[in-house]
N, C-alpha and C positions, 0 to 999 in steps of 0.2 A: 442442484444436481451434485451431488457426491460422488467421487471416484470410491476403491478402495479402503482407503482411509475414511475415519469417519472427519478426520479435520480437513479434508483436502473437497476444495471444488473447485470450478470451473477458471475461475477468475478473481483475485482478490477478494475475500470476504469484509466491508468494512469490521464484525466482529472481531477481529483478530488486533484492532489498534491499540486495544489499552495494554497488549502484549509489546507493543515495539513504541509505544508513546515514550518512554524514560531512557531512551536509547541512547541519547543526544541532548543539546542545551534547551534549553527553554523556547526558540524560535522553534524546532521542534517539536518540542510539547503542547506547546500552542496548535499550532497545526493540524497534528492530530488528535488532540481535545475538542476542538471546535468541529473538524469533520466527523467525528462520531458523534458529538452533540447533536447535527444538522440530522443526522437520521438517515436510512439507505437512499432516500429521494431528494433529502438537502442538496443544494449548490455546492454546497462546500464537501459532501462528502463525495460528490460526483467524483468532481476533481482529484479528490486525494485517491479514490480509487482508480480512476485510469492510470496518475504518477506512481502508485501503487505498484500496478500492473504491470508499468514498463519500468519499473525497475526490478521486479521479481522474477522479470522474465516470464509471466504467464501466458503468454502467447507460445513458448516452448514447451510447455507443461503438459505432460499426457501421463496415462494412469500407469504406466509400467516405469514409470520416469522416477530418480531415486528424490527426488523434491516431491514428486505427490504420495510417495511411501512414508516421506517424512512427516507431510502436512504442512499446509499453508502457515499455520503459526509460527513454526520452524524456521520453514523458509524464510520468511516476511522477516522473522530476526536476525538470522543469517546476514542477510541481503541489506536489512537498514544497517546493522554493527560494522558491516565492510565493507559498505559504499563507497568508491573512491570520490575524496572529495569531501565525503563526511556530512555535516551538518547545512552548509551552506550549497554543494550540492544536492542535497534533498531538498531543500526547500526552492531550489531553482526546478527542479521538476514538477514541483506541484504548481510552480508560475507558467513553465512550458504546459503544461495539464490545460490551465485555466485558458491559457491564451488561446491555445490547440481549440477549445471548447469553446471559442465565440467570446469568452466572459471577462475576461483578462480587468475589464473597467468597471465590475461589480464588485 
């Protein structure tokens, strides 16, 4: 379901990764190469889209909101280039994600 925008939905779109994969070092890139690899139903992309999520703030996100005017790609880069924390707190989200998700030992 699309807002306004035509790049803006609901909830993290995995699509949007190969946009904010080069953002950060290689534990990074990893990360998000394997979760778009995995496919919208992959484990791995599960994951990366809920840390995704909670770090975009898309539980805040509504259609008059200047982020869904922007679109998710934007955001998504925004959000991963000034993450406090940077690198190694991203990828601790996507461990809280996993954990969160039962998976944390797969």
């Amino acid at each position: 379901m699309h807002m306004y925008n035509e790049d803006t939905e609901l909830i993290y779109p995995l699509r949007v990764t190969p946009a904010i994969r080069d953002l950060h070092g290689e534990a990074w890139r990893d990360a998000a190469q394997k979760a778009y690899k995995a496919g919208p139903e992959g484990h791995d992309a599960v994951v990366f889209v809920l840390a995704m999520a909670r770090v975009n703030g898309c539980h805040n996100c509504n259609a008059d909101s200047f982020r869904a005017m922007k679109g998710c790609t934007a955001c998504a880069q925004d959000n991963v280039r000034r993450y406090k924390g940077g690198e190694k707190a991203l990828i601790k989200q996507i461990e809280k994600a996993a954990k969160d998700l039962g998976e944390a030992d797969e």
